[in-house]
C-alpha positions in Angstrom: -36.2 -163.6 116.4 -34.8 -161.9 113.0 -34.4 -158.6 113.0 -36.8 -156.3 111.2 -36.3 -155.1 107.5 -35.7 -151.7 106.9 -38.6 -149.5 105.8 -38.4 -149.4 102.3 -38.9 -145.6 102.1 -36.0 -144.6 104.5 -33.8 -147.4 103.1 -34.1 -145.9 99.6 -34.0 -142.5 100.1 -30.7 -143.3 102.0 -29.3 -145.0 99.3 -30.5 -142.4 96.6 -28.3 -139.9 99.4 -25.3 -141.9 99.7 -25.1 -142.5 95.5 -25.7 -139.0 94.5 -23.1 -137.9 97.3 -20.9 -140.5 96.2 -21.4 -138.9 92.8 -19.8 -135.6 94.3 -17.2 -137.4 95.8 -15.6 -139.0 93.3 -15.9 -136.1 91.1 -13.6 -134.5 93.1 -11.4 -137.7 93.4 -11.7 -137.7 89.1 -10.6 -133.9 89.4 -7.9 -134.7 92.0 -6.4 -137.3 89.7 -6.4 -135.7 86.8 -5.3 -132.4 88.2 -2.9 -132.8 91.3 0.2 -135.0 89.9 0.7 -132.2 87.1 0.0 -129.2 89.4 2.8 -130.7 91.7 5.1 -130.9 88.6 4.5 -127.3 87.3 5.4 -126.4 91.2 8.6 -128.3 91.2 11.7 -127.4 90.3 13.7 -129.6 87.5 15.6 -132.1 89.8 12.5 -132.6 91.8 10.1 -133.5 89.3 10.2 -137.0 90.5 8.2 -136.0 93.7 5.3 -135.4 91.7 3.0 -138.5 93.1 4.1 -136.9 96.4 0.8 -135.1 97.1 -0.8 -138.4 95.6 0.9 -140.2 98.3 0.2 -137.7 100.8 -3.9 -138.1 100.0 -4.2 -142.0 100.4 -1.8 -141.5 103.7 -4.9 -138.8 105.1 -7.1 -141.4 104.1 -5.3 -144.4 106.0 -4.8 -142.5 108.9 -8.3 -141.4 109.4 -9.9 -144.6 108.4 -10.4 -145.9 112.1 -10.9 -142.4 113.8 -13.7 -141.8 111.4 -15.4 -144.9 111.5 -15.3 -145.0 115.3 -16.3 -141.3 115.5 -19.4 -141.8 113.0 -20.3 -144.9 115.8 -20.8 -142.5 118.5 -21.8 -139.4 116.6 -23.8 -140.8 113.4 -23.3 -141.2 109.8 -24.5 -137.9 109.2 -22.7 -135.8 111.1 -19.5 -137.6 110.4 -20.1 -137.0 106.9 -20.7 -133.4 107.4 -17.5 -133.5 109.1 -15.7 -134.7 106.0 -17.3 -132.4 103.6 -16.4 -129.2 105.5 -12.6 -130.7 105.4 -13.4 -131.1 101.4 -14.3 -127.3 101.6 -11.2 -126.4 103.3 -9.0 -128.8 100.7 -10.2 -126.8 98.1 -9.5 -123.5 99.1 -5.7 -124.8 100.3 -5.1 -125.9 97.1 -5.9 -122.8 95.2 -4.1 -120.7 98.0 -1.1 -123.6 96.8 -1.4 -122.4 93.3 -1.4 -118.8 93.8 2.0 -119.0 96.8 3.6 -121.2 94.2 3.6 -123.8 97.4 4.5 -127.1 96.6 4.0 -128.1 100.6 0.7 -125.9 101.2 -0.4 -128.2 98.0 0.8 -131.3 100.0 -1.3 -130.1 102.6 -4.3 -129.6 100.7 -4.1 -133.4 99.6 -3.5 -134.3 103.4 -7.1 -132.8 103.8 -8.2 -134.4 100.6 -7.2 -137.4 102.5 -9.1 -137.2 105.5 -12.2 -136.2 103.7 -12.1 -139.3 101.7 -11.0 -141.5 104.6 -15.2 -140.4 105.9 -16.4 -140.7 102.6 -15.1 -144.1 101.6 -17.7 -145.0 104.2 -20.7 -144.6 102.2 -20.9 -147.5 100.6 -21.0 -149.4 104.2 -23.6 -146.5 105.6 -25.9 -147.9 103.0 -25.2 -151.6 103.6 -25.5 -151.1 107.3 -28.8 -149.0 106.5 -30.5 -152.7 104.9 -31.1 -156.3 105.2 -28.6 -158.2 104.6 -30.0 -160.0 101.1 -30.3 -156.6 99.9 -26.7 -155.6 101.2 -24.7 -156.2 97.6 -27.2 -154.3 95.5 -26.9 -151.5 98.0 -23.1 -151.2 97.6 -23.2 -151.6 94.0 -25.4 -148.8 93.8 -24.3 -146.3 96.0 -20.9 -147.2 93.9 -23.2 -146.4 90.8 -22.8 -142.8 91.9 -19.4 -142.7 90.5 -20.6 -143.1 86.6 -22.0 -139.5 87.3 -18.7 -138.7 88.8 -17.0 -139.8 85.9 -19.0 -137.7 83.1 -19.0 -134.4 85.4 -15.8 -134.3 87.4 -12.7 -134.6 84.5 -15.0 -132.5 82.4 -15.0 -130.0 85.1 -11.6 -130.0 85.2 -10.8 -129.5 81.6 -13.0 -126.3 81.7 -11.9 -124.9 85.3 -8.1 -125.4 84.4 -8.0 -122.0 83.6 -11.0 -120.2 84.8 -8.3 -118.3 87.2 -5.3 -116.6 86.6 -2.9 -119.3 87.6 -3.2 -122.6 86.0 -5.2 -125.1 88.0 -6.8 -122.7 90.9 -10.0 -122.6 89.0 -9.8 -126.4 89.9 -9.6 -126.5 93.2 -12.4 -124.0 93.4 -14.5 -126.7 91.5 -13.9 -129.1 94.5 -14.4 -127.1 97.3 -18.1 -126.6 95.4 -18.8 -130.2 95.6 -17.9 -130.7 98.9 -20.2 -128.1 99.6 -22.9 -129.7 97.8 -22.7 -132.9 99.8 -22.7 -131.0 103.0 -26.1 -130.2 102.0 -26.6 -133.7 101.1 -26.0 -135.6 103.7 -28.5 -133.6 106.1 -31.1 -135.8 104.5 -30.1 -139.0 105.7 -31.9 -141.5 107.8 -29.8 -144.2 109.2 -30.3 -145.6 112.8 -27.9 -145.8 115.2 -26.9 -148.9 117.4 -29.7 -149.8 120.0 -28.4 -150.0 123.8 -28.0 -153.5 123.9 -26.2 -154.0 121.4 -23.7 -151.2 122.7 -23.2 -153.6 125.6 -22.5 -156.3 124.3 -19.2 -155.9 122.6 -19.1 -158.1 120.1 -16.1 -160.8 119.2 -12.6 -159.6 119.5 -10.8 -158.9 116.6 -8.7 -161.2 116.3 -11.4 -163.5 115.9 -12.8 -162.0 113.1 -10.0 -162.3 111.7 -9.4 -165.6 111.2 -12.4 -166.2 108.7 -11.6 -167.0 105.9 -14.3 -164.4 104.3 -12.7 -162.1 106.0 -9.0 -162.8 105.2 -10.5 -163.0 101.0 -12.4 -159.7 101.4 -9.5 -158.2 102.4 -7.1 -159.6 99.8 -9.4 -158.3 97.2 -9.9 -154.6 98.5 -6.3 -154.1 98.9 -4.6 -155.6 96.2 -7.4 -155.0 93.4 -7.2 -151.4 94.9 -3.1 -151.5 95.6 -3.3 -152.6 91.4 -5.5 -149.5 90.5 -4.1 -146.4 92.1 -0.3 -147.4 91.1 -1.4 -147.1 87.5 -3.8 -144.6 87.7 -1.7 -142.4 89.5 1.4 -142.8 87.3 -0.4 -142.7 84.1 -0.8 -139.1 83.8 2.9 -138.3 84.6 3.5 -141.5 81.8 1.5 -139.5 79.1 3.4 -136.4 79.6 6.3 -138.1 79.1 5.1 -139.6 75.6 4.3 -135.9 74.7 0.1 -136.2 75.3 -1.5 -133.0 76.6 -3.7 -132.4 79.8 -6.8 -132.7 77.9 -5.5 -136.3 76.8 -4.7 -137.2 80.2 -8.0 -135.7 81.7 -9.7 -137.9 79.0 -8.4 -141.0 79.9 -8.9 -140.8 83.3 -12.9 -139.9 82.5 -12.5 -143.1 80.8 -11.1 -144.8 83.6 -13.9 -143.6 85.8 -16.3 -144.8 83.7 -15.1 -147.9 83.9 -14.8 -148.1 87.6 -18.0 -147.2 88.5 -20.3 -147.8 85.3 -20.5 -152.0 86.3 -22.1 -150.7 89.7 -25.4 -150.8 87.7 -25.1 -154.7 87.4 -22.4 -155.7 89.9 -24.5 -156.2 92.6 -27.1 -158.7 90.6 -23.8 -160.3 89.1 -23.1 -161.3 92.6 -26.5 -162.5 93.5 -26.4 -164.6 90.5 -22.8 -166.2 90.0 -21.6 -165.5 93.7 -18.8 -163.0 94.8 -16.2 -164.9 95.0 -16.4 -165.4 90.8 -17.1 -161.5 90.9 -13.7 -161.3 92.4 -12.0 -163.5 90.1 -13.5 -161.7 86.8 -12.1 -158.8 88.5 -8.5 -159.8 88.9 -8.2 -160.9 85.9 -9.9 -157.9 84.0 -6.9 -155.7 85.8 -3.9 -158.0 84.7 -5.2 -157.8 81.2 -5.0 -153.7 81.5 -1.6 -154.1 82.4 -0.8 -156.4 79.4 -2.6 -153.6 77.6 -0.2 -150.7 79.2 2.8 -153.5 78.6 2.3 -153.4 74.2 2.5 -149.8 73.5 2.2 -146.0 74.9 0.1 -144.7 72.1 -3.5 -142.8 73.9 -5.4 -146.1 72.5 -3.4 -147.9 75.0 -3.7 -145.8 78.0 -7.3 -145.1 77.3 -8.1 -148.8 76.9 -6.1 -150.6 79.7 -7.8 -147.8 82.2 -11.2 -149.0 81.0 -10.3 -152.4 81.9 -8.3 -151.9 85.5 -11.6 -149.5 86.4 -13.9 -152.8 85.5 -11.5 -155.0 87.2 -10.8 -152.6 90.3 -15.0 -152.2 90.7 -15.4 -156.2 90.9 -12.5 -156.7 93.1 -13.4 -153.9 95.4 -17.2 -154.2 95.3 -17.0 -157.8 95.9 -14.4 -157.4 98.7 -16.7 -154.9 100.5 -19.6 -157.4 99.9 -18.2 -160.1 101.0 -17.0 -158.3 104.2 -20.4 -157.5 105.6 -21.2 -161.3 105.9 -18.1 -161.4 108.4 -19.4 -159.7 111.4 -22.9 -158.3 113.3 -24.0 -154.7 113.5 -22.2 -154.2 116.8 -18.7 -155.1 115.5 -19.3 -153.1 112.2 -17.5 -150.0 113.3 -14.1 -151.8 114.6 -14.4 -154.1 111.2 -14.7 -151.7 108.7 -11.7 -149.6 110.1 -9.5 -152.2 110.3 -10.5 -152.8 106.1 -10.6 -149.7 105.4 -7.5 -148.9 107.5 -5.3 -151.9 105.2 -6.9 -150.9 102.1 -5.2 -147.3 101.9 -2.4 -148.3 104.0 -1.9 -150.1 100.7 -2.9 -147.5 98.5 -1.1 -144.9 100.1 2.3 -147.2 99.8 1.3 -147.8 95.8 1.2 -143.9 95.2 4.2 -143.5 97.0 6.0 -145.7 94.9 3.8 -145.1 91.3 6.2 -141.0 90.9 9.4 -143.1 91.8 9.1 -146.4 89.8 7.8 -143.4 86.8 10.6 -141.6 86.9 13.3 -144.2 87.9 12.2 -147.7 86.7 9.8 -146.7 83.7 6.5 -147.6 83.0 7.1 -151.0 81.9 8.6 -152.2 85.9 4.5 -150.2 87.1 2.8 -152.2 85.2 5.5 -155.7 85.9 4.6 -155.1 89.9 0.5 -155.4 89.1 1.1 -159.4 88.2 1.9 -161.0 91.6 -0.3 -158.7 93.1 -3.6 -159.4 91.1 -1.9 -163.8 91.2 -2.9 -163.2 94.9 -6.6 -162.0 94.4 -7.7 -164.1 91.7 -5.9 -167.2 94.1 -7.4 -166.2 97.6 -10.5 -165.9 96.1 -10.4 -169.7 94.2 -9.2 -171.2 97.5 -11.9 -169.6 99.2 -14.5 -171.3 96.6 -12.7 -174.5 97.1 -13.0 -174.2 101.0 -16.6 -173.6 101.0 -17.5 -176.3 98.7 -14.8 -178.8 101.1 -16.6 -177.9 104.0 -20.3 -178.1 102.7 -19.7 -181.5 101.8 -18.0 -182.7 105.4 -19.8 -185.4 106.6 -21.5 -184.4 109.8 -19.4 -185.7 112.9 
């Protein structure tokens, strides 16, 4: 017997939660990005200036490390409350990172981004609440717009940035202020959520080991796509503020370009998810690996703002097609019982991966150049757009097997 569809009332009210939250979120990821790799350099001395990304770093390791806790947790306590879990943690970023600011604190600022971490590593899960919250031929559309959220994100969060850089005494405070608001707002949110738990029966039953998730090949692509698409996108994002002020660009320029950047990433959600149900995901991932190696030939012919601001558009537009057809292509790899285990172990890769890139984006900045950043995204994004054709050619080899 097929399970039931989700009520269409409670599946869209859900969705409409998890988009406009996701809108708050990555405000205060836009605000973050823009804001934390130059707050780090005003707070360092002049032979340290190269740990800038360090707090960067420090924000994708809080959101590796908390991947599997939170997705675990939010299986036996709810999406809900382990959302309002993360948004209190947001709350409590904030106000660390002012404190930072004001005590001059380049570690209570690394702090502040470990918190930032964690936060995100429950919010990155709101793209899966809502696919877990439908049918499965509804599933891509879902993702793509809860993803949607981020256009929002995009137009508010630099933009509050720009304004609250110096709505305080000390540069950058106002800030972190702004973000501890919009964690707040999603703890208000989230209370309005909807989204079954696991019946009893399921619980027992366990579902397949790991390992023998694993080995699908859906699974194996999936993966390749989040973490390398993603991997491509926070090396360059996160080094291209510290690469402007090199070239002599202000804040406001820098700020800019990553609103552009966000726009890019998230503005496709509107269509990704029909794009998919029309030309299939695995082309979705394709057009996406190859949109982010043509903003790192972009980055590659000059350092003027029309380059930065251009090659960020494309590596958003790439990263949302790689990482939105990853994430799809995931939740046709295992049943609602072995969701919680699966999606940690993604999601656990993905910013192990992320973390590693803006560990490395401050060091390859200040000791390789920007040239070697932009270099490293080619093999990476060689193996997306390849798993992904090997994938295609797998399916279509084993549709046409003769029956034994």
């Amino acid at each position: 017997m097929r399970p039931a569809a989700a009520p269409a009332v409670p599946r869209r009210r859900n969705v409409t939660v998890l988009a406009l939250s996701q809108a708050l979120f990555m405000s205060v990821q836009g605000m973050g990005s823009a804001t934390t790799p130059l707050a780090a350099y005003m707070l360092l001395g002049s032979e340290e200036k190269w740990l800038a990304t360090v707090p960067v770093f420090l924000s994708h390791l809080g959101i590796m490390v908390s991947t599997i806790p939170a997705s675990l947790l939010m299986a036996a306590i709810g999406r809900r409350a382990g959302f309002s879990l993360g948004a209190m943690l947001g709350i409590l970023f904030g106000g660390a990172g002012c404190l930072a600011l004001y005590l001059q604190s380049f570690v209570l600022l690394c702090a502040a981004a470990v918190l930032q971490g964690v936060q995100a590593g429950f919010f990155w899960y709101f793209r899966l609440a809502a696919a877990d919250a439908t049918e499965p031929a509804f599933r891509a559309k879902a993702i793509s717009a809860v993803m949607a959220g981020g256009v929002v994100a995009a137009l508010i969060g630099p933009q509050v940035a720009k304004s609250a850089v110096d709505w305080l005494p000390v540069t950058f405070a106002g800030v972190y202020v702004g973000m501890a608001g919009f964690s707040a707002a999603v703890l208000i949110l989230v209370q309005l959520l909807r989204i079954p738990g696991l019946t009893a029966a399921e619980r027992a039953s366990g579902g397949r080991p790991l390992p023998s998730i694993f080995r699908q090949p859906a699974f194996r692509v999936a993966l390749a796509s989040s973490v390398f698409g993603y991997a491509v996108m926070t090396i360059t994002m996160s080094a291209t503020p510290l690469a402007m002020h090199a070239c002599g660009l202000t804040f406001f320029d820098s700020a800019s370009v990553i609103q552009m950047h966000m726009v890019g990433m998230f503005l496709p959600s509107f269509f990704t998810g029909y794009l998919i149900a029309r030309v299939g995901v695995l082309t979705v991932i394709v057009a996406g690996g190859l949109l982010e190696f043509a903003g790192a030939l972009v980055n590659l012919a000059g350092m003027e703002f029309a380059n930065f601001a251009i090659a960020n558009v494309l590596i958003g537009l790439g990263w949302n097609f790689a990482y939105v057809g990853g994430s799809t292509l995931l939740t046709t790899t295992y049943a609602p019982v072995e969701r919680a285990k699966v999606q940690a172990s993604h999601d656990f890769t993905v910013y192990a991966a992320t973390a590693t890139a803006a560990a490395l984006s401050g060091v390859l900045q200040a000791k390789a150049g920007w040239a070697v950043i932009n270099l490293a995204a080619v093999p990476l994004l060689a193996v997306v757009v390849g798993a992904a054709l090997w994938l295609m050619v797998h399916q279509r080899r084993t549709a046409v097997a003769p029956a034994e």
